[in-house]
C-alpha angles and dihedrals in degrees: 000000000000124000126235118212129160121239139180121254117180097317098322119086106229127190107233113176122204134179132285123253098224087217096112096264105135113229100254086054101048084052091047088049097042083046095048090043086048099068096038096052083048088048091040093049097047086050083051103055091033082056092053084047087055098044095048094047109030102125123173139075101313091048099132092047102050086041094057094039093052089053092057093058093042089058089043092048093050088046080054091049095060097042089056101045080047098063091047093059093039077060089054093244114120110245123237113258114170127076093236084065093038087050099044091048094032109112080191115101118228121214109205120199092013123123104176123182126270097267091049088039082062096047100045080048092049103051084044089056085046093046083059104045095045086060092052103055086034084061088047099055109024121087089277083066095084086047099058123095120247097236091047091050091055079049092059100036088054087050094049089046082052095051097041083055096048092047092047084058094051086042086059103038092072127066109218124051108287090210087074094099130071116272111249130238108260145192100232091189143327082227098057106034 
């Protein structure tokens, strides 16, 4: 049996089928789920490169520290990454693989040719984290929720309790309220919008 899902390929959707799995996941569910690990592995790929960012040009009196921080989260979101594109093979689906996909199906904002301080480095960090974790329990609980897979759903829930971590530590590593600032405009998700 293969399994037909539509996905977007430059600006034209286009049905790709791949094949099943053979592991009892009905095929709307196994499209809900891919869709679903699509956009985490593209979010978890943009924090990871905006992480590497941080951690190559933080400059300022707690260098050391936030180097060696964003380095942490960098290692823990690669070790997401391949969990994720993981899951999707496992489903018998190949996994995306190349930054034009990450950045068409990426609910993070890059910002090219900007080099902010530390303190705006952590909170761009933390609404990013935010941005991923809200997708994920959006996904949960949403009406996907009874098409994804069971397995795929302990995945996610996993990924949302790394980022919730990742996001308490850059809550504590700065002194004032964080929430001081406007909230950005953000893309949520390229699946609920």
């Amino acid at each position: 049996m293969r399994v037909a899902r539509l996905t977007k390929q430059g600006g034209s959707i286009v049905q790709t089928a791949s094949p099943s799995p053979g592991i009892g996941i009905a095929a709307t569910t196994l499209g809900a789920t891919i869709d679903v690990l699509t956009q985490i592995v593209s979010d978890e790929h943009v924090l990871y490169i905006k992480l590497r960012n941080c951690h190559w040009n933080v400059e300022g009196a707690r260098f050391r520290e936030l180097r060696a921080l964003f380095e942490e989260q960098y290692e823990t979101v690669a070790e997401n990454i391949d969990r994720v594109a993981e899951r999707t093979r496992a489903l018998g689906v190949k996994a995306v693989g190349t930054m034009t996909e990450y950045l068409q199906r990426t609910a993070l904002v890059e910002r090219p040719h900007v080099f902010p301080s530390a303190k705006s480095m952590i909170h761009d960090l933390l609404e990013d984290h935010g941005t991923v974790i809200r997708f994920i329990k959006t996904s949960l609980a949403s009406s996907l929720q009874n098409c994804l897979d069971v397995g795929s759903a302990a995945l996610l829930t996993a990924l949302m309790q790394d980022h919730e971590r990742m996001a308490w530590i850059l809550r504590a590593s700065v002194s004032e309220n964080v929430d001081d600032r406007q909230p950005r405009a953000e893309r949520f998700s390229v699946l609920y919008e």
